[in-house]
CHARMM internal coordinates of N, CA and C (Angstrom, degrees):
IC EDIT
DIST 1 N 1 CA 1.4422
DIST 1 CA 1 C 1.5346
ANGL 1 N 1 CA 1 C 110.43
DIST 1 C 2 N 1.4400
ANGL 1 CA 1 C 2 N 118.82
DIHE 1 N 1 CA 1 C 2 N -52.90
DIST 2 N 2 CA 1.8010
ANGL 1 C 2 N 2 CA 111.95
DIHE 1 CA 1 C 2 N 2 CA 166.01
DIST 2 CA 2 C 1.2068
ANGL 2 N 2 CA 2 C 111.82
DIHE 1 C 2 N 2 CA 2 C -23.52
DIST 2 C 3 N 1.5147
ANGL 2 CA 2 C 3 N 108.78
DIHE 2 N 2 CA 2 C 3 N -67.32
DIST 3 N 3 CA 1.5059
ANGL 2 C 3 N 3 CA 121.71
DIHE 2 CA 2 C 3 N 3 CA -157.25
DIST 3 CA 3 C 1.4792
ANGL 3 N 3 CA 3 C 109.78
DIHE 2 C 3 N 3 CA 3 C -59.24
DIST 3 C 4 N 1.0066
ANGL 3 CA 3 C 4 N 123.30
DIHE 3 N 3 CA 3 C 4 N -19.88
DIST 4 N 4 CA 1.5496
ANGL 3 C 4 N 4 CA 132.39
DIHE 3 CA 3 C 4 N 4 CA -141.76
DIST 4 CA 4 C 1.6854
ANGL 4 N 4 CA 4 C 73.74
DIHE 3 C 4 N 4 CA 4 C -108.00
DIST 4 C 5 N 1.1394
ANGL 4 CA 4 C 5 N 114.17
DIHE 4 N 4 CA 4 C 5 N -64.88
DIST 5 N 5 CA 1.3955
ANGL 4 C 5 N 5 CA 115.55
DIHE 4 CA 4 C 5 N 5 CA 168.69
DIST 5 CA 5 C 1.6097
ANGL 5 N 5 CA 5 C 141.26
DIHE 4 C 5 N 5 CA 5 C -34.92
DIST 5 C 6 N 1.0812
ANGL 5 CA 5 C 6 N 100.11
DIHE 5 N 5 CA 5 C 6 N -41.36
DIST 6 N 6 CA 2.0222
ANGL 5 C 6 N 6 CA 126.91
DIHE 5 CA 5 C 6 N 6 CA 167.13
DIST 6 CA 6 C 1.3968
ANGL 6 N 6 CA 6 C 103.49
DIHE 5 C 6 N 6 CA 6 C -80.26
DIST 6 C 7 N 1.3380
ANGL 6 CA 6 C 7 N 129.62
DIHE 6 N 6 CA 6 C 7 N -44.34
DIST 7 N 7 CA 1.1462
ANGL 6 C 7 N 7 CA 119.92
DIHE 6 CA 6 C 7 N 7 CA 164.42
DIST 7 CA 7 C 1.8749
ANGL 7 N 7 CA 7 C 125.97
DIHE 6 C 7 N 7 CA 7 C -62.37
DIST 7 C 8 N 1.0480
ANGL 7 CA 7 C 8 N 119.16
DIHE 7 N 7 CA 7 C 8 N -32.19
DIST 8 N 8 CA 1.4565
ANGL 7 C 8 N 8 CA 125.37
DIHE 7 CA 7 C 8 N 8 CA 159.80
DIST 8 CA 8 C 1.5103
ANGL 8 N 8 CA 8 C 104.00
DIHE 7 C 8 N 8 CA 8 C -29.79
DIST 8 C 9 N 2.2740
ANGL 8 CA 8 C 9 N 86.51
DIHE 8 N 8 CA 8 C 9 N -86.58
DIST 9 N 9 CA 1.5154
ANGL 8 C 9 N 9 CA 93.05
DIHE 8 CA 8 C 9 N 9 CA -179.01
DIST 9 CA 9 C 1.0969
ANGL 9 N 9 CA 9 C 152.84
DIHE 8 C 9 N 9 CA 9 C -4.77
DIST 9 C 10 N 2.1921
ANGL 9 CA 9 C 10 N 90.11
DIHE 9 N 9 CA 9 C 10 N -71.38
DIST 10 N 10 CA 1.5008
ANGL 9 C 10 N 10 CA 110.73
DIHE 9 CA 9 C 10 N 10 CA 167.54
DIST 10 CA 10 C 1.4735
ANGL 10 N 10 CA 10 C 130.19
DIHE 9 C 10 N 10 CA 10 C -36.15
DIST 10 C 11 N 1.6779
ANGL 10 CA 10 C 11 N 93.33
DIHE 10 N 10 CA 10 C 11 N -40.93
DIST 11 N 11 CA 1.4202
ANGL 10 C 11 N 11 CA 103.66
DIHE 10 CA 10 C 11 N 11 CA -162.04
DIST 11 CA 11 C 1.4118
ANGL 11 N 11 CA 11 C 109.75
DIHE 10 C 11 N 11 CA 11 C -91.86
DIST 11 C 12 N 1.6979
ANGL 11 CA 11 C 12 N 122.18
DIHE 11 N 11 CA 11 C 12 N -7.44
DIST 12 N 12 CA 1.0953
ANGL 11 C 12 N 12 CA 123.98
DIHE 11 CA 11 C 12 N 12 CA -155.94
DIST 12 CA 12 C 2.0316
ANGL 12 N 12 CA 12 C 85.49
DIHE 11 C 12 N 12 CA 12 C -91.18
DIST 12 C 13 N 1.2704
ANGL 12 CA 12 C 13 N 107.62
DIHE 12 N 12 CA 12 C 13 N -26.00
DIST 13 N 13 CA 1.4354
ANGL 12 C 13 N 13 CA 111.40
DIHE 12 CA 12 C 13 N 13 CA -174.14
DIST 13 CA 13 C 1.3430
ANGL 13 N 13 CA 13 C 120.10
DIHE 12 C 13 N 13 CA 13 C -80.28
DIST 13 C 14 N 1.6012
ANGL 13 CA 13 C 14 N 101.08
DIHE 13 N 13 CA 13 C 14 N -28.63
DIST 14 N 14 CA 1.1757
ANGL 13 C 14 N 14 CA 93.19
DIHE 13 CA 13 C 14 N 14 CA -179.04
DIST 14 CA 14 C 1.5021
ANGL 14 N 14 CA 14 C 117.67
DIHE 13 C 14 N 14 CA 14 C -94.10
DIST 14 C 15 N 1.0013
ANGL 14 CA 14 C 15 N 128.31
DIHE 14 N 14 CA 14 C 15 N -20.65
DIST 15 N 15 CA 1.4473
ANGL 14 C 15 N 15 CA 133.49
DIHE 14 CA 14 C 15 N 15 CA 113.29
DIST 15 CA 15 C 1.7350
ANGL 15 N 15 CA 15 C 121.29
DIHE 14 C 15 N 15 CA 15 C 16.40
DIST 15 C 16 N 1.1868
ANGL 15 CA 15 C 16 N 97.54
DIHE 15 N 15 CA 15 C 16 N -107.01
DIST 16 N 16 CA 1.4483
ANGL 15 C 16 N 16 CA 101.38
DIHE 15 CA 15 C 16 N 16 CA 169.99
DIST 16 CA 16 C 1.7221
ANGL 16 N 16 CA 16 C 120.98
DIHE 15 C 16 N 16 CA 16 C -50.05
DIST 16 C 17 N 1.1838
ANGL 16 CA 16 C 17 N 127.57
DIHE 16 N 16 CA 16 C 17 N -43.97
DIST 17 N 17 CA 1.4791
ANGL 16 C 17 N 17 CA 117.76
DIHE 16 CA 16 C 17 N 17 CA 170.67
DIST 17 CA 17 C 1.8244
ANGL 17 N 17 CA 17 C 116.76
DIHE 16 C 17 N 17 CA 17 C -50.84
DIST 17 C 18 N 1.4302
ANGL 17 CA 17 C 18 N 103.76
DIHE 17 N 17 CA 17 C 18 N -41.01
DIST 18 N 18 CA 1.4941
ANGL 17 C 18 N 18 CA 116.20
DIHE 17 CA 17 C 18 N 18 CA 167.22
DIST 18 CA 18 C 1.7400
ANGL 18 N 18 CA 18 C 101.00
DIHE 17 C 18 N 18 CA 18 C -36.41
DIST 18 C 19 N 1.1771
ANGL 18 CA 18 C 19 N 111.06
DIHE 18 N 18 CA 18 C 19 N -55.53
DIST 19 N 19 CA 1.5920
ANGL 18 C 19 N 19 CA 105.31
DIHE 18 CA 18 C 19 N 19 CA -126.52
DIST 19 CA 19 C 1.7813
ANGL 19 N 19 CA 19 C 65.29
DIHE 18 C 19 N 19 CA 19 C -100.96
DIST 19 C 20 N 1.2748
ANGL 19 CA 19 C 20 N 122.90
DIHE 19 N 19 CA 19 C 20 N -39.37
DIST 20 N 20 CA 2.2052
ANGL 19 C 20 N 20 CA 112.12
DIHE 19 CA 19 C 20 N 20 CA -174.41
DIST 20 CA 20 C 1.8019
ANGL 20 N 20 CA 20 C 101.35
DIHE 19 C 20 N 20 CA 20 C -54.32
DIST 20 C 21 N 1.6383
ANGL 20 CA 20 C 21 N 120.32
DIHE 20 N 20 CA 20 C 21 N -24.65
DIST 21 N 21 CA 1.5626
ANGL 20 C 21 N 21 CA 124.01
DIHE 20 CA 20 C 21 N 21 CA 166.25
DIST 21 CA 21 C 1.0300
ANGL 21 N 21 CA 21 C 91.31
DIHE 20 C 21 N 21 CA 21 C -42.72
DIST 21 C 22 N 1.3209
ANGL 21 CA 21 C 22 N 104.58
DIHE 21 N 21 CA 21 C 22 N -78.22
DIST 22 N 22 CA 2.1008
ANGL 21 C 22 N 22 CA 106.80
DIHE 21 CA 21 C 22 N 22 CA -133.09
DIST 22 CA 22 C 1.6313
ANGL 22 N 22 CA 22 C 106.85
DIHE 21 C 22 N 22 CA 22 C -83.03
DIST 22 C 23 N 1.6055
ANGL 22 CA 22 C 23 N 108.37
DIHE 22 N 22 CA 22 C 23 N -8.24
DIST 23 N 23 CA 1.2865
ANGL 22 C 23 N 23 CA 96.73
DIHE 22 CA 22 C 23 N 23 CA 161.36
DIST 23 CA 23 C 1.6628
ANGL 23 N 23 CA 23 C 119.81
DIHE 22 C 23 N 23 CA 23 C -87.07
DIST 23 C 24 N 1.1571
ANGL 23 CA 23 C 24 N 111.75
DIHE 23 N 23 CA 23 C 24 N -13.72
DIST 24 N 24 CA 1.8744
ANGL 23 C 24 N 24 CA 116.57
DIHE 23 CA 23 C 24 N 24 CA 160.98
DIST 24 CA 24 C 1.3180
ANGL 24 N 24 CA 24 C 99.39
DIHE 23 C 24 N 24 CA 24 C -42.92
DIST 24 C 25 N 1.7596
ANGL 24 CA 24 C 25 N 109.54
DIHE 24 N 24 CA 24 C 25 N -76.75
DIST 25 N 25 CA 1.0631
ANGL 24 C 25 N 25 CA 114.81
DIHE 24 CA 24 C 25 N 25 CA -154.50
DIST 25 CA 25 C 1.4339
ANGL 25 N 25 CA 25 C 134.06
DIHE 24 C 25 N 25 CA 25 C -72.67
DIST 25 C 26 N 1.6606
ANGL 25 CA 25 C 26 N 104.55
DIHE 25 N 25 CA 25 C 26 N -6.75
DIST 26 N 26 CA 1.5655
ANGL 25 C 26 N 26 CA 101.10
DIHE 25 CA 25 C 26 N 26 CA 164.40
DIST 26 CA 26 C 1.2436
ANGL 26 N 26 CA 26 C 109.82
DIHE 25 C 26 N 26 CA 26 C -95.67
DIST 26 C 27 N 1.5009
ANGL 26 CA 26 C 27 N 133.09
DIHE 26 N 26 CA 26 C 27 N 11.83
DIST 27 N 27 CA 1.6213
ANGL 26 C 27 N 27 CA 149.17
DIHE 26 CA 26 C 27 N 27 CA -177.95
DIST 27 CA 27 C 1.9380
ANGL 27 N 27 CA 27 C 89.11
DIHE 26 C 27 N 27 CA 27 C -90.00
DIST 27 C 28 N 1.2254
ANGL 27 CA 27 C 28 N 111.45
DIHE 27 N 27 CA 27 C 28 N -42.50
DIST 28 N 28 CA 1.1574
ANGL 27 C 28 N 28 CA 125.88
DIHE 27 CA 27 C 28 N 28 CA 178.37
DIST 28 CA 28 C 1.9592
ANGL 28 N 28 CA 28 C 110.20
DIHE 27 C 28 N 28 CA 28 C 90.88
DIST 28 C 29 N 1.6418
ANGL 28 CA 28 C 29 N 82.00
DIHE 28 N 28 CA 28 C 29 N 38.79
DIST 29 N 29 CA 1.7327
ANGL 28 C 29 N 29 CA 91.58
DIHE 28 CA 28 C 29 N 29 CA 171.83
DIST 29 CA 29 C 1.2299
ANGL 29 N 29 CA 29 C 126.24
DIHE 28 C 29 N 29 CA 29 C -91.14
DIST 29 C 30 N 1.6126
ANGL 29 CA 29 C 30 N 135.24
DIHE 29 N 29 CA 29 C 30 N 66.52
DIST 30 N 30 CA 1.2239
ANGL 29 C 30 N 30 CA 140.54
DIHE 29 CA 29 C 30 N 30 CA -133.60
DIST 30 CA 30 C 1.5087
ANGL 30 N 30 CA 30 C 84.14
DIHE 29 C 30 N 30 CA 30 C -159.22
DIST 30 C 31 N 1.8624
ANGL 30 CA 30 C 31 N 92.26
DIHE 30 N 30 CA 30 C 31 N 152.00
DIST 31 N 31 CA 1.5740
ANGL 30 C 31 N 31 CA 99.70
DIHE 30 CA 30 C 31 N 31 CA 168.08
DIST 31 CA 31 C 1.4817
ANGL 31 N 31 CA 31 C 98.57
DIHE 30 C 31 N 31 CA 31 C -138.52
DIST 31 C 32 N 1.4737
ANGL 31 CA 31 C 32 N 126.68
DIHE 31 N 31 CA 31 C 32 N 151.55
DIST 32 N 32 CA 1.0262
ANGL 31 C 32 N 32 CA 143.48
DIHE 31 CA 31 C 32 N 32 CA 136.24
DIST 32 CA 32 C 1.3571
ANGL 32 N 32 CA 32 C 116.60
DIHE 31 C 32 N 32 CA 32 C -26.96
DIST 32 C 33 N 1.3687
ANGL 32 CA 32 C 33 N 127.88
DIHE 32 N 32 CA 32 C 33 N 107.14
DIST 33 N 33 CA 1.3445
ANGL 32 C 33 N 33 CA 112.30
DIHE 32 CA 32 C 33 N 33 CA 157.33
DIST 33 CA 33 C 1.4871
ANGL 33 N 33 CA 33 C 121.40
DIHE 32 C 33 N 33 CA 33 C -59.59
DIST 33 C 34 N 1.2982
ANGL 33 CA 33 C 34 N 96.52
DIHE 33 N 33 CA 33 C 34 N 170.21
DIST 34 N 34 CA 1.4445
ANGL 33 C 34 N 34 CA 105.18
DIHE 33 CA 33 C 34 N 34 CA -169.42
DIST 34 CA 34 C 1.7234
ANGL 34 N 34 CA 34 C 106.07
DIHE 33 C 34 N 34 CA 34 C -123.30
DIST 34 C 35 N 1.1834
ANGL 34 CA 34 C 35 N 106.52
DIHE 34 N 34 CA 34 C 35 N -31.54
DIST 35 N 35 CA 1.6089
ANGL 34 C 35 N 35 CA 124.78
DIHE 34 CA 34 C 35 N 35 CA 163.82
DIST 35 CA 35 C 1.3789
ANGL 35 N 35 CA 35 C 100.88
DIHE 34 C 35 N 35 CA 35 C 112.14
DIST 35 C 36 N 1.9835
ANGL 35 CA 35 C 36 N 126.87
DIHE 35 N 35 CA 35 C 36 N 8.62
DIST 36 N 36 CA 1.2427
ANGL 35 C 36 N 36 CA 111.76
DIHE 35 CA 35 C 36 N 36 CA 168.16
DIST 36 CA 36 C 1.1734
ANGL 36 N 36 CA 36 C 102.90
DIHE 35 C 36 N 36 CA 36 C -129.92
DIST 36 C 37 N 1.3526
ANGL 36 CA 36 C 37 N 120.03
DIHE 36 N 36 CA 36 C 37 N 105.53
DIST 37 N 37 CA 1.1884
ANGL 36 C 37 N 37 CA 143.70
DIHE 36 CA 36 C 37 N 37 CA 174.39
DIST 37 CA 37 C 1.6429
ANGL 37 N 37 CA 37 C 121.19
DIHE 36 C 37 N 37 CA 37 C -3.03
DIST 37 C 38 N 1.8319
ANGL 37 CA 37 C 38 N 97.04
DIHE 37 N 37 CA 37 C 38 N -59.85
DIST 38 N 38 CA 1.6112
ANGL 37 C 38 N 38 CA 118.98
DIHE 37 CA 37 C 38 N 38 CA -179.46
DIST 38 CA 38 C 1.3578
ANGL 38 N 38 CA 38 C 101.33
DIHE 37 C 38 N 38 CA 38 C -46.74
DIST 38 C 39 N 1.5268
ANGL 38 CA 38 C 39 N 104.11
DIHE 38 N 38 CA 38 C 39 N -80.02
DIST 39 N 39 CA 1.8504
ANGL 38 C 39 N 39 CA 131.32
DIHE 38 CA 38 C 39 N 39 CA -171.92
DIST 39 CA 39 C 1.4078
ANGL 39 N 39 CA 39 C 80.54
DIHE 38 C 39 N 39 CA 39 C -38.60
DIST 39 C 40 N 1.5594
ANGL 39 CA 39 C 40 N 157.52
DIHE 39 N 39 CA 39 C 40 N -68.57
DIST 40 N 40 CA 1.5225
ANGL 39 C 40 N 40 CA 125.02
DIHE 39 CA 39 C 40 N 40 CA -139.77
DIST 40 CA 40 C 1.6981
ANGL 40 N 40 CA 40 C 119.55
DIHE 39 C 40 N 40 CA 40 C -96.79
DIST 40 C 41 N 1.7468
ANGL 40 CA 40 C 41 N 90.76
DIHE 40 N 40 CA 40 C 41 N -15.63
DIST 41 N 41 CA 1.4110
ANGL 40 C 41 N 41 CA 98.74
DIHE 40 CA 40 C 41 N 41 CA 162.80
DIST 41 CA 41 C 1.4822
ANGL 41 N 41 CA 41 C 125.61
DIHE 40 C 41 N 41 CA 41 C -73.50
DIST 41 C 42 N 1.3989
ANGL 41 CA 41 C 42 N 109.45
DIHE 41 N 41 CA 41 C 42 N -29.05
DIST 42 N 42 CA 1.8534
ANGL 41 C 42 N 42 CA 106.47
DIHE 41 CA 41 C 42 N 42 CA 178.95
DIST 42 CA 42 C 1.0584
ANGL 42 N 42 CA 42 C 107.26
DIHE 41 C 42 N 42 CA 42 C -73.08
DIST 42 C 43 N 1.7098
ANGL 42 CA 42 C 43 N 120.18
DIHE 42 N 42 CA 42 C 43 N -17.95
DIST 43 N 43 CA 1.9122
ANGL 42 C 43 N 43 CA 132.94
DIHE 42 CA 42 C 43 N 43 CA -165.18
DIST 43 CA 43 C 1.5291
ANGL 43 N 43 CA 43 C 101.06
DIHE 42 C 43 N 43 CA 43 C -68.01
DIST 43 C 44 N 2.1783
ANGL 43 CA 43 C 44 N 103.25
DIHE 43 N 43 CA 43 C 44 N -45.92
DIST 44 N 44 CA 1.1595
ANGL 43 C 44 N 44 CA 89.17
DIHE 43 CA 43 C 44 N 44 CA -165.64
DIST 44 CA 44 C 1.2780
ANGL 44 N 44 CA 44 C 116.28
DIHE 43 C 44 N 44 CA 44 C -107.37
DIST 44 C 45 N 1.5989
ANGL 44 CA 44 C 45 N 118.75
DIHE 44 N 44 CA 44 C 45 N 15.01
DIST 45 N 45 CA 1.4151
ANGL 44 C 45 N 45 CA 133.16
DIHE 44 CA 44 C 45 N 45 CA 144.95
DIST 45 CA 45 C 1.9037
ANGL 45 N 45 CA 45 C 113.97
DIHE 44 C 45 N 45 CA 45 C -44.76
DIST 45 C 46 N 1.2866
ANGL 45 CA 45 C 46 N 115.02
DIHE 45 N 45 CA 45 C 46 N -40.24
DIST 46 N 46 CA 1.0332
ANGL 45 C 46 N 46 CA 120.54
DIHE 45 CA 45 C 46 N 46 CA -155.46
DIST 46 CA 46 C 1.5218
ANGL 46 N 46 CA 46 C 104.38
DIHE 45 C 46 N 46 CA 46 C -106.67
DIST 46 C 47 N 1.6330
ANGL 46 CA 46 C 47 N 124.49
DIHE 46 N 46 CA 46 C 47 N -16.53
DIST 47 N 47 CA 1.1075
ANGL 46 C 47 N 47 CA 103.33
DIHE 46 CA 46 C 47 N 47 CA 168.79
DIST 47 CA 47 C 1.6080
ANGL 47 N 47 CA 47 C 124.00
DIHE 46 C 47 N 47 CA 47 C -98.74
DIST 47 C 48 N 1.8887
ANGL 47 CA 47 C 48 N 95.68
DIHE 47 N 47 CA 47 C 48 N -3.39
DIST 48 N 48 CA 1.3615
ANGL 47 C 48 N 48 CA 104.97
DIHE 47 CA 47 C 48 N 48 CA 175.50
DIST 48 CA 48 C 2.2248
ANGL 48 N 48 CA 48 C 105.80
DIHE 47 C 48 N 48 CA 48 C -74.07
DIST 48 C 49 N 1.0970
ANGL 48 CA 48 C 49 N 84.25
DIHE 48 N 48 CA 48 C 49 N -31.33
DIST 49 N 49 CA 1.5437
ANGL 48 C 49 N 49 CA 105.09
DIHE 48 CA 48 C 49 N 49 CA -177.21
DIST 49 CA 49 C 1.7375
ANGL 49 N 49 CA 49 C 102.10
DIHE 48 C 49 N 49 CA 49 C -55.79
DIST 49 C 50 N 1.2323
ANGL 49 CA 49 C 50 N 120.83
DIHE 49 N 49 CA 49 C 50 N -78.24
DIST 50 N 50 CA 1.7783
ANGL 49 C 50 N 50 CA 143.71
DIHE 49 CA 49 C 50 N 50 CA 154.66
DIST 50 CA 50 C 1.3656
ANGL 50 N 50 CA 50 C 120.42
DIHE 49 C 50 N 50 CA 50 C -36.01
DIST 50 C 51 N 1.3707
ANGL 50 CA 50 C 51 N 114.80
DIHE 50 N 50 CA 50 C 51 N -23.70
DIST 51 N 51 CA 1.0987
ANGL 50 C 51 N 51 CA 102.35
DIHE 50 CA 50 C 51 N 51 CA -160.02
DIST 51 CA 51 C 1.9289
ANGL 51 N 51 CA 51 C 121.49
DIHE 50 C 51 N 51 CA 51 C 91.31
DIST 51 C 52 N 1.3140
ANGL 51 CA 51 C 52 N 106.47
DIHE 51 N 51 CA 51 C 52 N 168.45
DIST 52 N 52 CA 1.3612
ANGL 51 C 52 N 52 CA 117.72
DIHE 51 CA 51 C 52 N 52 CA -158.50
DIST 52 CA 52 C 1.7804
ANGL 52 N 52 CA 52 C 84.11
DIHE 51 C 52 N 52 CA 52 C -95.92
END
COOR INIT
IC SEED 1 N 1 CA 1 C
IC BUILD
């Protein structure tokens, strides 16, 4: 019964992160990669930081 239980959870979370994506991306909170990991993570440090 735990397990059956943790598995819900899991899924109930992963779930919702799915659906916090595609609501970014029709908000149009998305970046272009750039192909270096760092450079697009400080980008989107800074526009979560600033604003969109």
């Amino acid at each position: 019964m735990i397990h059956r239980d943790m598995e819900k959870f899991e899924l109930y979370h992963v779930k919702k992160q799915i659906l916090e994506g595609y609501r970014d991306a029709s908000q149009g909170k998305y970046l272009k990669s750039s192909g270096d990991f760092i450079k697009d993570f400080q980008e989107l440090e800074n526009k979560e930081k600033n604003g969109w």
